[in-house]
PyMOL CGO cylinders between C-alpha atoms (Angstrom):
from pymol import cmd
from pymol.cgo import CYLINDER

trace = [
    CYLINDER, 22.32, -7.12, 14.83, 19.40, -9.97, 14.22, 0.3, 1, 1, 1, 1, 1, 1,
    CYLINDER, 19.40, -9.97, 14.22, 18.31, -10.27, 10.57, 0.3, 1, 1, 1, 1, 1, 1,
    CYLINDER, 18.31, -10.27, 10.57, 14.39, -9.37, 10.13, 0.3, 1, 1, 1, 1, 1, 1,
    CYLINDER, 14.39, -9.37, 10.13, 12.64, -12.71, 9.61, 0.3, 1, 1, 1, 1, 1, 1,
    CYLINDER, 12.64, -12.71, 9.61, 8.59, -12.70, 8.67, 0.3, 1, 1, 1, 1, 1, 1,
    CYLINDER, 8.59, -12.70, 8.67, 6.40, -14.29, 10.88, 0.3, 1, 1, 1, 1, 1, 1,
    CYLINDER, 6.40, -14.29, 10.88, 4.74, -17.38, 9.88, 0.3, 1, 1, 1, 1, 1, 1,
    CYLINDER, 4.74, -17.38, 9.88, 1.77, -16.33, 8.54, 0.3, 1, 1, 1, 1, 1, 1,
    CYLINDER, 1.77, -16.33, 8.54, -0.62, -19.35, 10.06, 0.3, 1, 1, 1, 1, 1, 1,
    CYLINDER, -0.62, -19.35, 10.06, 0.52, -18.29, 13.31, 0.3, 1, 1, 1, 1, 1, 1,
    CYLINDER, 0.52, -18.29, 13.31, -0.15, -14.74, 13.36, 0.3, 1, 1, 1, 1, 1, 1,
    CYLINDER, -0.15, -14.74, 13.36, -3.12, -12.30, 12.40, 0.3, 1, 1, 1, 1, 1, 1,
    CYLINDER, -3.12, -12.30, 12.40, -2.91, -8.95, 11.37, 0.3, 1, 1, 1, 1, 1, 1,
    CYLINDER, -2.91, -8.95, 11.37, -6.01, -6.47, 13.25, 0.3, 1, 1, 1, 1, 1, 1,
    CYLINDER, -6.01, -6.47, 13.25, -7.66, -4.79, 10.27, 0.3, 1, 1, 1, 1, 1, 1,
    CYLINDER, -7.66, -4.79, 10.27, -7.04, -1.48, 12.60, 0.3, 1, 1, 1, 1, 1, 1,
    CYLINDER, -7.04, -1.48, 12.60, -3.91, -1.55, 10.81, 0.3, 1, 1, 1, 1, 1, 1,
    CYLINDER, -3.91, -1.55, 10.81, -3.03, 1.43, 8.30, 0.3, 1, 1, 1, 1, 1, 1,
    CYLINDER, -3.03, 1.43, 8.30, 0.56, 0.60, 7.39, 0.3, 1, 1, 1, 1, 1, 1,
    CYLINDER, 0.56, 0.60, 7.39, 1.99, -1.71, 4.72, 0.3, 1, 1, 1, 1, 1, 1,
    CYLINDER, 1.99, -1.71, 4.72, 3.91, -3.90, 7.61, 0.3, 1, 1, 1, 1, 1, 1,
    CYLINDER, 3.91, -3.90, 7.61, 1.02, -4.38, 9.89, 0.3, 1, 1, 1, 1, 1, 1,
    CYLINDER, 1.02, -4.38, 9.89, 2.75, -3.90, 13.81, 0.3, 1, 1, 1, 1, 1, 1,
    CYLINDER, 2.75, -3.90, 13.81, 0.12, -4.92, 15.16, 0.3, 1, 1, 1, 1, 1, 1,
    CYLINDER, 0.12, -4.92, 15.16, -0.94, -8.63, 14.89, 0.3, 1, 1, 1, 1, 1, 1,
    CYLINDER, -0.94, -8.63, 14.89, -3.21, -11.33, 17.11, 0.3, 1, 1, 1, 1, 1, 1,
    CYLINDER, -3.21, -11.33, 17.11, -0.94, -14.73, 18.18, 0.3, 1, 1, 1, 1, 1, 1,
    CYLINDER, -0.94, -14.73, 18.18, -3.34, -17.27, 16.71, 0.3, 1, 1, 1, 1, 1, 1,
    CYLINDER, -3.34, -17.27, 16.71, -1.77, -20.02, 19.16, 0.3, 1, 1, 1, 1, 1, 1,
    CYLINDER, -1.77, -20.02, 19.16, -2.71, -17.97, 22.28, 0.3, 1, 1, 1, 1, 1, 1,
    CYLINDER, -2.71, -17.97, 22.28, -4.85, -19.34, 24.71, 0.3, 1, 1, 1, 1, 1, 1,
    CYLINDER, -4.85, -19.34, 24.71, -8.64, -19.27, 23.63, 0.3, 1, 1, 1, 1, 1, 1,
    CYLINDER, -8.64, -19.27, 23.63, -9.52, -17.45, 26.87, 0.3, 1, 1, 1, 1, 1, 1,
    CYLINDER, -9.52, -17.45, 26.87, -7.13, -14.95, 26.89, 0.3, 1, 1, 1, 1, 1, 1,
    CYLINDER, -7.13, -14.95, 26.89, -7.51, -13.37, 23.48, 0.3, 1, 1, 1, 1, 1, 1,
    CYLINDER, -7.51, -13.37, 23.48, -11.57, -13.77, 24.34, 0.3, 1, 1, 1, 1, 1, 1,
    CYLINDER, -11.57, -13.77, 24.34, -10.65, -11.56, 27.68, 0.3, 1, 1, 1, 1, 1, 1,
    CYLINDER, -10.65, -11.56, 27.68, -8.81, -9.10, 25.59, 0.3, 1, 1, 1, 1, 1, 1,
    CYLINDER, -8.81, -9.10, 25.59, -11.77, -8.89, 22.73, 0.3, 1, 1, 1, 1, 1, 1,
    CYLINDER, -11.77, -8.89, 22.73, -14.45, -8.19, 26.07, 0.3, 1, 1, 1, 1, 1, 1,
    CYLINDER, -14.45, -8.19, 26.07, -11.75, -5.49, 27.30, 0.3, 1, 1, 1, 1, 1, 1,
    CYLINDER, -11.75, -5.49, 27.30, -12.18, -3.27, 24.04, 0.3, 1, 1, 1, 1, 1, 1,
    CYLINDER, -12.18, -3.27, 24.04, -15.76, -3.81, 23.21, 0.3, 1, 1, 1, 1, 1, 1,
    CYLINDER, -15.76, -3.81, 23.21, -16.37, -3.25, 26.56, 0.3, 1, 1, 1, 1, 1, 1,
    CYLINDER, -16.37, -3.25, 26.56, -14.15, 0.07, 26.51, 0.3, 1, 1, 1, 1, 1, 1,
    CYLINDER, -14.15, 0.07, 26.51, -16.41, 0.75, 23.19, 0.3, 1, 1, 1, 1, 1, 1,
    CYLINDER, -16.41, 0.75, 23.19, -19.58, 0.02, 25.45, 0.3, 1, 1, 1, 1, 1, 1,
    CYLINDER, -19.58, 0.02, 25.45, -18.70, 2.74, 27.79, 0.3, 1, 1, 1, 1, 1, 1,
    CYLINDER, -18.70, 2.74, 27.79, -17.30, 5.21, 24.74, 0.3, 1, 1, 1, 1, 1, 1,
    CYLINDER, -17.30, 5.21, 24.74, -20.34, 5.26, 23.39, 0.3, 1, 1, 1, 1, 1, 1,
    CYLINDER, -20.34, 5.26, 23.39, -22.67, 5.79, 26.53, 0.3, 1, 1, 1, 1, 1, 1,
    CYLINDER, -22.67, 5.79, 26.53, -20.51, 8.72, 26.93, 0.3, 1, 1, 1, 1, 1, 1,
    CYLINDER, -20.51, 8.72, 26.93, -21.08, 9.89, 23.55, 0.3, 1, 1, 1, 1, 1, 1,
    CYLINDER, -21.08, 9.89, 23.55, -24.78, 9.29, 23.95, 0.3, 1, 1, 1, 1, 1, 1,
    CYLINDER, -24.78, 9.29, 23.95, -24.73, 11.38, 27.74, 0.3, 1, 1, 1, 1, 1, 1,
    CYLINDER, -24.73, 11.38, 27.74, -22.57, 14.35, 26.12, 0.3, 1, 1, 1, 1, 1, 1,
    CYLINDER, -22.57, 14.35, 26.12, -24.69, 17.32, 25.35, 0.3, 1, 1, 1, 1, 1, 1,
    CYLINDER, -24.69, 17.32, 25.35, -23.16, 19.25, 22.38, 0.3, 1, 1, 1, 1, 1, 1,
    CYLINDER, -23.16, 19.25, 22.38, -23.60, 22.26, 24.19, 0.3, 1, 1, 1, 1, 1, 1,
    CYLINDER, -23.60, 22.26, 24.19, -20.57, 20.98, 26.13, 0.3, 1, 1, 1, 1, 1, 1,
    CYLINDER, -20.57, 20.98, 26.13, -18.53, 18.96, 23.56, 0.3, 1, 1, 1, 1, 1, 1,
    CYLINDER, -18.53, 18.96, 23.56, -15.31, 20.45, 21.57, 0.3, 1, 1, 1, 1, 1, 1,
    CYLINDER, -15.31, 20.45, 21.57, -15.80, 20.56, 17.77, 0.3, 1, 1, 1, 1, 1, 1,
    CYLINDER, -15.80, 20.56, 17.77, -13.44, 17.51, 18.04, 0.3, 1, 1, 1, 1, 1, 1,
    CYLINDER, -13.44, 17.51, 18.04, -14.59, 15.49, 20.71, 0.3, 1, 1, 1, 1, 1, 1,
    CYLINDER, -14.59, 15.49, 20.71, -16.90, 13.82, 18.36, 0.3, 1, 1, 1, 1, 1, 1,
    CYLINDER, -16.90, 13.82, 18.36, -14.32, 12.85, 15.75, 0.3, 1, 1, 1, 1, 1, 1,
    CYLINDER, -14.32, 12.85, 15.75, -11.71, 11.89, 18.54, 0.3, 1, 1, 1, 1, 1, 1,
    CYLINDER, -11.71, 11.89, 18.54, -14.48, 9.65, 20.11, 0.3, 1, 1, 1, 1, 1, 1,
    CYLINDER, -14.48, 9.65, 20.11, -15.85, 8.27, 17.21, 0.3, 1, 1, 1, 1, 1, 1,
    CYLINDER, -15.85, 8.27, 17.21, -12.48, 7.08, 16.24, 0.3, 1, 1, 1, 1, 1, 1,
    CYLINDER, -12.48, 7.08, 16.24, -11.27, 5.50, 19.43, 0.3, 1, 1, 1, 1, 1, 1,
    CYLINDER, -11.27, 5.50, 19.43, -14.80, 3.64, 18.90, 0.3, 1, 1, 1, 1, 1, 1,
    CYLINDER, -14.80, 3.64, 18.90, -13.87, 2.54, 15.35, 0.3, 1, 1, 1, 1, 1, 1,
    CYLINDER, -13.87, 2.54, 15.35, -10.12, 1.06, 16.35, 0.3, 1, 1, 1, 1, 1, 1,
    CYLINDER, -10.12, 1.06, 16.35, -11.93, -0.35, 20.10, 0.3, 1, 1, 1, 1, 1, 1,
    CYLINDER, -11.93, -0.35, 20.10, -14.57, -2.38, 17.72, 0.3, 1, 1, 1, 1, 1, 1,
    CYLINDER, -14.57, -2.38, 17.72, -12.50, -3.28, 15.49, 0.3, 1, 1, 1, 1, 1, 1,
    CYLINDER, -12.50, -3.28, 15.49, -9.92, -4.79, 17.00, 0.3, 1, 1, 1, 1, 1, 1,
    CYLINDER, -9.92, -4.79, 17.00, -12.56, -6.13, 19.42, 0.3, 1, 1, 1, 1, 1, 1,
    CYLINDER, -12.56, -6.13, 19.42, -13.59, -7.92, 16.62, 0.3, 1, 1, 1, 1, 1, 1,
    CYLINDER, -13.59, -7.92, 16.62, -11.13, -9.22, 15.28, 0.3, 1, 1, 1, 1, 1, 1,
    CYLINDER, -11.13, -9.22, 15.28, -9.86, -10.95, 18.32, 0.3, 1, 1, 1, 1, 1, 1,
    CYLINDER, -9.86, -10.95, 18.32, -13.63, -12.51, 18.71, 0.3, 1, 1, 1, 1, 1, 1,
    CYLINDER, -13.63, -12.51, 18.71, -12.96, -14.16, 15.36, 0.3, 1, 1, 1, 1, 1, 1,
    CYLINDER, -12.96, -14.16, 15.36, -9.54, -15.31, 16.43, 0.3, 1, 1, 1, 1, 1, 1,
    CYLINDER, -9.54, -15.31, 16.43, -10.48, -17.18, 19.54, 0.3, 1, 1, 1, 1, 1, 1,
    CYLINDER, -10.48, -17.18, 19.54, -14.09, -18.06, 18.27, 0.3, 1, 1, 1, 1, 1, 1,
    CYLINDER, -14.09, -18.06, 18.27, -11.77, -19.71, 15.04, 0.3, 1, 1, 1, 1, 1, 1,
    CYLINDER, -11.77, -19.71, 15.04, -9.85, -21.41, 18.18, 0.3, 1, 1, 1, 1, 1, 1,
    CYLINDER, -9.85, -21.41, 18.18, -12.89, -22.79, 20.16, 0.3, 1, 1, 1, 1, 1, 1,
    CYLINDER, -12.89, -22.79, 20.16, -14.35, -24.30, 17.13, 0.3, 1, 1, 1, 1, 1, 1,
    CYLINDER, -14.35, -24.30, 17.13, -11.25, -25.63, 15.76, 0.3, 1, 1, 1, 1, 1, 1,
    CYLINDER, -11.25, -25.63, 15.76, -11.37, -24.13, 12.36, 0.3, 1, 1, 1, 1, 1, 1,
    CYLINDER, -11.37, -24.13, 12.36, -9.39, -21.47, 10.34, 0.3, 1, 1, 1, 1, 1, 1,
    CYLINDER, -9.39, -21.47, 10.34, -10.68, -18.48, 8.19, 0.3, 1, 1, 1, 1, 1, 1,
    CYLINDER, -10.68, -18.48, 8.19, -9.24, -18.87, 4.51, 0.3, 1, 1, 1, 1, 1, 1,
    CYLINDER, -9.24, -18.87, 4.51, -6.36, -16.51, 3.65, 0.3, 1, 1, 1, 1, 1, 1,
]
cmd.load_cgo(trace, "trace")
């Protein structure tokens, strides 16, 4: 069985979306500039359409939970969203964020 080694931690980017101590879910700094832009349009864009669909749904129709469920795919779509625009605008401009 391999040994658990860290990742170098220039290299890779935790999203803030993360809730755990170990943070599974990380951005690959060195990735092409396009790419993790494409991925940050995918979620916002998912987020776009989340919210229209918030802003259509008559609460006459909604579930007592549809509003938390939404609201919460919107928070982890945005956020992550986010944080990849950071990562590749960091890229473009050939600068990185302090630690």
């Amino acid at each position: 069985m391999k040994a658990w080694t860290p990742l170098p931690l220039d290299r890779y980017r935790s999203l803030e979306s993360n809730l755990t101590d170990t943070k599974p879910l990380i951005i690959d700094t060195t990735a092409n500039p396009q790419d993790i832009l494409e991925c940050a349009v995918q979620r916002l864009r998912a987020s776009s359409d989340l919210l229209k669909t918030l802003y259509c749904l008559s609460f006459k129709q909604a579930d007592v939970e549809d509003i938390p469920h939404i609201t919460h795919a919107l928070f982890l779509l945005t956020q992550d969203g986010c944080d990849l625009l950071q990562v590749a605008q960091q890229q473009m401009l050939g600068w990185k964020a302090p630690a």
